[in-house]
PADO-582605 format. One line per 8 residues: number of its first residue (from 1); their letters; for each residue x, y, z of C-alpha. Coordinates in nm, 4 decimals. Example, Ala and Ser with C-alpha at 12.3 -4.5 7.8 and 13.67 -1.06 7.14 Angstrom:
// residues 2
1 = as = 1.2300:-0.4500:0.7800 | 1.3670:-0.1060:0.7140
END
This chain:
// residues 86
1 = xxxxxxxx = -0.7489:-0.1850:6.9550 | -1.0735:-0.2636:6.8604 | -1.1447:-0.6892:6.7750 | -1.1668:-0.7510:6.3932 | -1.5597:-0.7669:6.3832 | -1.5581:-0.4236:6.4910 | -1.3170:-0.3213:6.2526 | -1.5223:-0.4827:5.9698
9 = xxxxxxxx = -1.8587:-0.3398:6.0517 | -1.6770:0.0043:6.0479 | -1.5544:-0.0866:5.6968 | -1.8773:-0.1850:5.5750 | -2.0143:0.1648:5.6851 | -1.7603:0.3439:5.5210 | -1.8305:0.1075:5.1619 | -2.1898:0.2601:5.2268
17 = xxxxxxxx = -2.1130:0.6400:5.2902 | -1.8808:0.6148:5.0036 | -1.5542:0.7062:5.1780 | -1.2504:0.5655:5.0086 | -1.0146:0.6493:5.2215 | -1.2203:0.5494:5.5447 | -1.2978:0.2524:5.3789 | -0.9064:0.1208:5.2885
25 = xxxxxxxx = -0.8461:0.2383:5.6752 | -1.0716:0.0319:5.8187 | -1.0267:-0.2948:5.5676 | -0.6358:-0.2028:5.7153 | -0.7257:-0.2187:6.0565 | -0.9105:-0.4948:6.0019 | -0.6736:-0.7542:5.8559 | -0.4575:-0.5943:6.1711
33 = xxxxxxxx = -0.7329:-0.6720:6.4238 | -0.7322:-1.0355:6.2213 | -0.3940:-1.1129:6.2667 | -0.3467:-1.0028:6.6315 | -0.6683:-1.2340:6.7356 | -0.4474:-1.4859:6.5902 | -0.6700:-1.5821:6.2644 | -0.4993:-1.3941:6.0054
41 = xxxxxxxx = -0.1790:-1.5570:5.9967 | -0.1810:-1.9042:5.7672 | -0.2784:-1.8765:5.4471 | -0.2827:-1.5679:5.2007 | -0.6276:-1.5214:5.0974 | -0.6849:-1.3686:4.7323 | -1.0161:-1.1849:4.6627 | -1.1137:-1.3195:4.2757
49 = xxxxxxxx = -1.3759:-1.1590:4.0256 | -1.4299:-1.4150:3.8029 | -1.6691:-1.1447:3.5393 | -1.5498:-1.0943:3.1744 | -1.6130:-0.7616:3.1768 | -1.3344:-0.5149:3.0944 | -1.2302:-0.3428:3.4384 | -0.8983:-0.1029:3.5362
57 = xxxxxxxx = -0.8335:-0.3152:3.8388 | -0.6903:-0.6848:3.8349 | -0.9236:-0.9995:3.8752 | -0.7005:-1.1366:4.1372 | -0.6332:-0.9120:4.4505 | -0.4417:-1.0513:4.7582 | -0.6449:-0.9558:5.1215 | -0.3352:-0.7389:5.1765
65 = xxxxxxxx = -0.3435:-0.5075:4.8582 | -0.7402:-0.4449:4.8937 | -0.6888:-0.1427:5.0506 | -0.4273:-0.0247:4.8539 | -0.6327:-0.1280:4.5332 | -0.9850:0.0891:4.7144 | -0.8023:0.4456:4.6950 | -0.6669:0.3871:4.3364
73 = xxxxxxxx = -0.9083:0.1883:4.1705 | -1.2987:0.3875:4.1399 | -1.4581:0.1284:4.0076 | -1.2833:-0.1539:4.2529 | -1.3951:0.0889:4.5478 | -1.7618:0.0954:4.3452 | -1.7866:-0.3078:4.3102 | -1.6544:-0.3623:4.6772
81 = xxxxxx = -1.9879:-0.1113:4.7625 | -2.1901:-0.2430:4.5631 | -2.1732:-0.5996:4.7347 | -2.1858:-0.4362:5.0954 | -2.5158:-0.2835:4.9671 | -2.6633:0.0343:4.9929
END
């Protein structure tokens, strides 16, 4: 198993080919590689948009839904590669 920095550059290529399900993969393996290494385990980290712009996915998402939320949610999957730049 690859360490979690691995796993996270992987993820950040996939946000910048623009492959979804690559992308929710790799943020899997990720919090996976996290929690093995032994740093993923206390408390329950919530990714938080705080914009006032309408959006179809919620302003709160829990580390463990994010990939979940990247193959349903377009324009989650767009903001999340949008901030890994292009």
């Amino acid at each position: 198993m690859a360490n979690s920095k691995e796993e996270w550059q992987k993820y950040q290529e996939a946000l910048r080919r623009g492959d979804k399900e690559a992308a929710a993969e790799y943020f899997r393996r990720y919090l996976e590689a996290k929690k093995a290494e032994g740093k993923g385990g206390g408390s329950r980290p919530t990714l938080v948009n705080l914009s006032t712009k309408a959006k179809d996915y919620p302003n709160a998402v829990p580390l463990e839904d994010i990939p979940r939320v990247i193959q349903e949610k377009p324009e989650f999957f767009e903001l999340l590669r949008r901030m890994a730049g292009k």
